[in-house]
C-alpha positions, 0 to 999 in steps of 0.5 A: 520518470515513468514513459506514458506508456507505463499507464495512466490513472484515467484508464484501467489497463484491461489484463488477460488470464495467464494462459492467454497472457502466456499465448500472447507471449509466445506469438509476440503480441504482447499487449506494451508492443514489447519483444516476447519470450515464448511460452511454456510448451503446455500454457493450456488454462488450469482448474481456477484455484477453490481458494479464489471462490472466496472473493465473492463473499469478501466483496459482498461484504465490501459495500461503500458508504452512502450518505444523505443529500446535504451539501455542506460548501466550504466557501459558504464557510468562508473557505478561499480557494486563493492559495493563500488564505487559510482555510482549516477553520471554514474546513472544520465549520462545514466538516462539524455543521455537516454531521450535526445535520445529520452527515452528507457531502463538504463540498469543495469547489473549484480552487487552490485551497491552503490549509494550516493545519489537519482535517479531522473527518466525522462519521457521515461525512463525504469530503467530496473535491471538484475535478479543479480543487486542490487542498494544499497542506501546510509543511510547517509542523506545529501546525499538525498539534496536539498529537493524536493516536496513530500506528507509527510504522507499526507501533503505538503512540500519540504524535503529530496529527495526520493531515487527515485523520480520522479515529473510530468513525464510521461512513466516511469518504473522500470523492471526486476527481480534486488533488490532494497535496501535502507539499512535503517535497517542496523548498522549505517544507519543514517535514524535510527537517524531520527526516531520519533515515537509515543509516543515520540512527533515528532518535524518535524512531528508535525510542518509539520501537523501544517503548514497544518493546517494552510494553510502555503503555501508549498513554505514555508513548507521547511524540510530536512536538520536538521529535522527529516522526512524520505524519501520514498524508492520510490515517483512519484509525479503529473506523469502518465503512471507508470510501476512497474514490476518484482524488490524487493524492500527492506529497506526502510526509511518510505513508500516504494512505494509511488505514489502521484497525479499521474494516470495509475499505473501498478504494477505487480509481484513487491515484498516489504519485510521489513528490516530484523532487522525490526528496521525502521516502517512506512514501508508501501508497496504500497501507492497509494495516491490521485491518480487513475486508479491504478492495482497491481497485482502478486505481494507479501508484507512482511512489519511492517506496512500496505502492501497496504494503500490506502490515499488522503491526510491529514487532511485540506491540502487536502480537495480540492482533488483529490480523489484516484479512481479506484484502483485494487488489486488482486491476490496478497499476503499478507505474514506479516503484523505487522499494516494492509492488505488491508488499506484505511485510514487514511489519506483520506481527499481528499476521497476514491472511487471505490477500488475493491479487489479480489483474495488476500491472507494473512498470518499474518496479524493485521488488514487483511480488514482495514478501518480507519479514524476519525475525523480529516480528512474529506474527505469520503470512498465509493464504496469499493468492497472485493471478495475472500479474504483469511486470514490466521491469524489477530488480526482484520479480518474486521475492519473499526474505524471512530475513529483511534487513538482515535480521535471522537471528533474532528468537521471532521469525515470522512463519511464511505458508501457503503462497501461490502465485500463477500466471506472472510475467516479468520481461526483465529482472534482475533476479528471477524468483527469490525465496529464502526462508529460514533453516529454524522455519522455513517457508512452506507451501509455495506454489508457482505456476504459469510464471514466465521471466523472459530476461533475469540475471539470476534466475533463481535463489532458493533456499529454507523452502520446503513442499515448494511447487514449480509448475510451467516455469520458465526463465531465461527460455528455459524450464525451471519445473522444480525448486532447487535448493541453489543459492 
């Protein structure tokens, strides 16, 4: 369990730039009341960073959608907020009255409401819950048929439906303060039968990776019924104008929100927690894949595997693209982590551009910065910006692997270039700044300044990195201002 202290979801944890985060540091403030390392001797404030000069034009294009004032109540519907009753098919009646009329908000009252079965959103629709409303998925899964198309961990296919789905929607939403629960860490949830985790060989999973491959055409991907591959809690695929704002997301299957081909996505004051018997993984927070103009902010994750992963596709199913670009990340917490903070990887074979990530704190966390890939996925990460991140604990604080899972030799290594992190303090990790690139391609262009690990194990492990820039680093207290080639 994550202290209080770690953060909340009802506050935004107000962060300082790095070179006051570095002050602050060195006097013994702090703003967790923690014991503080000090400070690089010339933690003086640098030349922001032209590249930051683009922010303002991604958000200028990141405008929530806006719906008609029309009311849709699910209980006019028949919907009974019991616990018990099942209440999709009053769901799907205001859901479809909803956009007939012209779209607007399906509002849901006070109540414990179970549904047996997904929600499909259409465009104008805003899927609004009260601060008391609570939907509750079924764990049972027949009930998430026929399959539909999704992106399943970065490949192509038709498979159960996501508990809510949408695909090429515009204008669509899920406001409020509500609770949304897939229950799939619950006894007797018949998700926890799916499962099929390394290192048991998963038969779906593989068969699916291997029909990529192969370049089977996804009208022939066909799974669901009798395989083994989870649903997200929530997929929009090929959508645009996204809002998420203000509702707990919790239990779910496999990646929680999960948006793929889609653009402008807003996801603000959101909160993603685990199950709480933590018996489901691959329960990532965020998943923006191959999609662009994405913000998340205010918002709060709390799952085993990474709070925010960053992807576009899988390996040969998805060279052609499309990247994901232009994401946002900022003032947001990151409480628990078992995998992975801040991710990019590893499914990038479409490639990764233009992320900046600013003002985020993190409790506990494996892997607080975390770029990873190998030589299976093609595809390239670039122009990735990181300012003002604060780590509390990690196992990893900066890692970036061209070799994830162990895979180097394969003849698809991803390219790594333009990586610059400043301003990040971690008290204590494990290992200190890990970057191991590959002999054939090595990562290029990393930049870190303004970097301050109080306490690590193994300060650094550098290795297949070139035109690497370390500047005010420091580690164990003591200056790390080049990138030796150490292993």
């Amino acid at each position: 369990m994550i202290p209080e202290a770690f953060g909340s979801s009802s506050a935004t944890r107000r962060l300082l730039p790095a070179a006051a985060l570095l002050a602050a540091c060195a006097t013994g403030g702090g703003e967790h009341g923690q014991k503080t390392a000090p400070a690089p001797a010339a933690a003086t404030a640098a030349p922001a960073d032209p590249a930051w000069d683009q922010v303002p034009a991604i958000l200028a294009r990141i405008v929530p959608p806006r719906f008609p004032e029309r009311d849709c109540d699910v209980t006019r519907h028949g919907a009974k907020g019991d616990g018990r009753s099942d209440s999709r098919p009053a769901f799907t009646r205001a859901i479809a009255e909803c956009a007939r009329a012209g779209g607007g908000r399906v509002v849901v009252p006070p109540g414990d409401f179970f549904l047996a079965g997904p929600i499909h959103l259409k465009s104008g629709i805003n899927l609004h819950l009260h601060e008391r409303a609570v939907l509750r998925f079924s764990t049972n899964p027949n009930h998430y048929l026929p399959a539909v198309l999704v992106r399943w961990e970065g490949t192509r296919a038709y498979n159960y439906s996501p508990l809510i789905y949408a695909y090429q929607e515009k204008n669509i939403a899920i406001t409020g303060r509500g609770t949304i629960d897939g229950q799939a860490g619950t006894d007797g949830s018949g998700w926890l039968d799916l499962l099929e985790l390394e290192p048991a060989p998963g038969k779906s999973r593989d068969a699916l990776r291997e029909m990529g491959q192969n370049g089977v055409p996804v009208e022939k991907r066909i799974f669901g019924k009798g395989s083994k591959l989870r649903p997200q809690l929530l997929h929009v695929y090929e959508c645009e104008n996204i809002l998420l704002h203000g509702v707990t997301f919790t239990g779910s299957p496999f990646w929680t929100l999960h948006p793929a081909f889609s653009r402008n996505i807003t996801v603000r004051n959101v909160t993603v927690k685990r199950s709480h018997p933590n018996r489901i993984g691959n329960d990532d927070g965020f998943d923006p894949d191959s999609s662009q103009d994405v913000l998340v902010e205010g918002s709060y994750f709390d799952t085993v595997d990474d709070n925010i992963a960053i992807k576009s596709g899988r390996d040969k199913d998805a060279w052609l693209g499309p990247p994901s670009q232009n994401i946002i990340v900022r003032n947001s917490t990151f409480a628990y982590a078992h995998w992975g903070g801040l991710v990019i990887g590893s499914e990038v074979g479409g490639g990764v551009r233009n992320v900046f990530l600013e003002n985020n704190w993190m409790g506990q966390v494996g892997r607080a910065i975390y770029v990873k890939s190998n030589t299976d996925r093609g595809g390239f990460v670039e122009n990735i910006y990181a300012r003002n991140i604060q780590v509390a604990k990690a196992d990893r604080c900066i890692m970036l692997e061209s070799t994830y899972n162990g895979v180097k030799d394969h003849p698809h290594p991803t390219a790594f270039r333009n990586l610059h992190l400043d301003g990040v303090i971690c008290d204590e990790a494990n290992h200190g700044v890990v970057s191991e690139g590959l002999a054939q391609l090595p990562i290029r262009d990393l930049h870190l300044r303004n970097v301050l690990i109080k306490e690590a194990r193994t300060p650094t492990q550098v290795a297949n990195t070139v035109q690497a820039r370390f500047e005010q680093v420091r580690i164990n207290g003591q200056p790390v201002d080049d990138a030796p080639e150490v292993r």
